[in-house]
C-alpha positions in Angstrom: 0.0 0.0 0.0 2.9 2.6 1.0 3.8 2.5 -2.8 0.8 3.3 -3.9 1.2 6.6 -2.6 4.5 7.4 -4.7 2.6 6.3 -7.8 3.1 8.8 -10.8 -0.1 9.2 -12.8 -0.9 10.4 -15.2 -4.0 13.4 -15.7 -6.1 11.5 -17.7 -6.1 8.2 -16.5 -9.0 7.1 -14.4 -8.1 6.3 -10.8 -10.3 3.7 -9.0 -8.9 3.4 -5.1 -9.9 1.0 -2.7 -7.9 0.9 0.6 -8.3 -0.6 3.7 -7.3 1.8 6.7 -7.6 0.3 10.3 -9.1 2.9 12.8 -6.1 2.2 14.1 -3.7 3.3 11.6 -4.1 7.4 11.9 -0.5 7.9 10.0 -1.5 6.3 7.1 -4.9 7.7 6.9 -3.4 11.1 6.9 -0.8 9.9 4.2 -3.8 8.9 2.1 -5.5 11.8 2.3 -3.3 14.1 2.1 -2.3 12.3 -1.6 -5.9 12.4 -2.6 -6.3 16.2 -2.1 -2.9 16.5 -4.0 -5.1 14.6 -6.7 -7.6 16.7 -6.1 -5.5 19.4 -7.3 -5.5 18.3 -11.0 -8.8 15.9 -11.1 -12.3 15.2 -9.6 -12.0 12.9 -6.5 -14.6 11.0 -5.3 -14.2 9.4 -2.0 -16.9 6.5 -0.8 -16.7 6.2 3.2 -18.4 5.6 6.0 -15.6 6.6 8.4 -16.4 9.9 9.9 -12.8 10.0 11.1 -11.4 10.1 7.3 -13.8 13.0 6.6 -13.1 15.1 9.2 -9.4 14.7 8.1 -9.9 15.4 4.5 -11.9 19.1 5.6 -8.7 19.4 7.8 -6.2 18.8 5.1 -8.5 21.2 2.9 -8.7 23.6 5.1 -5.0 23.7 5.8 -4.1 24.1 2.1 -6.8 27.0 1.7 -4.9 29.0 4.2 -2.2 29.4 1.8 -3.0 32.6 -0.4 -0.1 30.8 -3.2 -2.3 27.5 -3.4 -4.9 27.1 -5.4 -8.5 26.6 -4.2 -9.9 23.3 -4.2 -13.8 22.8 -4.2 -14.7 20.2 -1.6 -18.6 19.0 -1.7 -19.9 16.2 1.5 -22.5 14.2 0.3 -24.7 11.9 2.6 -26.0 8.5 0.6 -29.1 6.7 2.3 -30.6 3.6 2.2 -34.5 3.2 2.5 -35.6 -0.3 2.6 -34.5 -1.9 -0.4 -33.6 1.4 -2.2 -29.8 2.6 -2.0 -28.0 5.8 -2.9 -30.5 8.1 -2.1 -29.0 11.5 -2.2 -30.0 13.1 1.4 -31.2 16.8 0.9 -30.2 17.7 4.6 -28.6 15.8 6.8 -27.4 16.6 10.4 -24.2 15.4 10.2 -23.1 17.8 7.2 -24.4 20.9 9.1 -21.8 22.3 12.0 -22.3 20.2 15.4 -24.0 23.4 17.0 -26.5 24.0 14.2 -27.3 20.4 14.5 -27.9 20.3 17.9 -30.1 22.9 17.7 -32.4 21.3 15.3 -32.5 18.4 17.1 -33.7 20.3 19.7 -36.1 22.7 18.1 -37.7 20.2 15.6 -36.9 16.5 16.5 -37.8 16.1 19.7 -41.0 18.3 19.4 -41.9 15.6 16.7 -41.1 12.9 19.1 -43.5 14.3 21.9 -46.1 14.7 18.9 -46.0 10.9 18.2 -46.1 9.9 21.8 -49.0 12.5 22.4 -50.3 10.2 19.6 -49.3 6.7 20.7 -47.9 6.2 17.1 -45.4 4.1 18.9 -44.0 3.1 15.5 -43.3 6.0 13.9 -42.0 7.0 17.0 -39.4 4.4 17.7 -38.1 5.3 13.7 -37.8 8.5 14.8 -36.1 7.9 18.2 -33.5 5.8 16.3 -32.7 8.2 13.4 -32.6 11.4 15.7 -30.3 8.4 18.7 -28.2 7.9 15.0 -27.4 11.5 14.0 -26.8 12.2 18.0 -24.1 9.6 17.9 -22.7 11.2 14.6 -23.1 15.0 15.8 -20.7 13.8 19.2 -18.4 11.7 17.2 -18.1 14.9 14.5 -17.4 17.3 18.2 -14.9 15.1 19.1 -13.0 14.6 15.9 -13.2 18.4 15.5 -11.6 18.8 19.5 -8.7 16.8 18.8 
């Protein structure tokens, strides 16, 4: 794998990555992505996770590079793909983990759990218990983003 970072290639060629990076390997993570924002420089990249770790890395790498009046800007775009029963790649219009943890939270507050006391004034227990999994979900993702972003 450590070669595959020194790889010349070439601007046209299609590149089709598939890497395997333990939770526990941070130093190669960061190797990896900071070699697909230098891609990024010269090519679209398109990066398929579910690690919220690798993400937050790749805004940081971004963001890092962006400081630097001399470097060139690169346009960076976070998509969230859902699944809905037996349907797959759903684009998500809004999703709470793409939003800033605060904003988040906020809505959360101001709209989610007023739904949830709507359903349980209702004793739609089912519709409930979706929505107390989705908003327990994007809870776990909105702490894991705050503590990515604190360290």
């Amino acid at each position: 794998m450590e070669a595959a970072g020194n790889l010349k290639i070439s601007a046209r060629c299609l590149v089709n990555l598939s890497i395997i990076i333990s939770s526990l390997d941070q130093d190669f993570e960061e190797r990896v992505v900071a070699r697909l924002v230098e891609l990024a420089k010269t090519r679209q990249v398109i990066i398929f996770t579910h690690r919220l770790s690798l993400v937050s890395i790749i805004d940081a790498v971004i963001k890092k590079h962006s400081e630097n009046p001399a470097n060139e800007k690169i346009n960076h775009t976070v998509q969230s793909l859902r699944r809905l029963d037996k349907i797959s790649g759903i684009l998500a219009q809004h999703s709470l983990r793409d939003a800033k943890p605060e904003k988040s939270l906020n809505m959360i507050r101001d709209h989610v759990i007023p739904k949830l006391k709507k359903h349980q004034a209702d004793a739609d227990a089912d519709v409930y218990d979706l929505t107390a999994k989705s908003a327990c979900s994007d809870f776990r993702i909105i702490l894991e983003r705050i503590v990515n972003l604190s360290f």
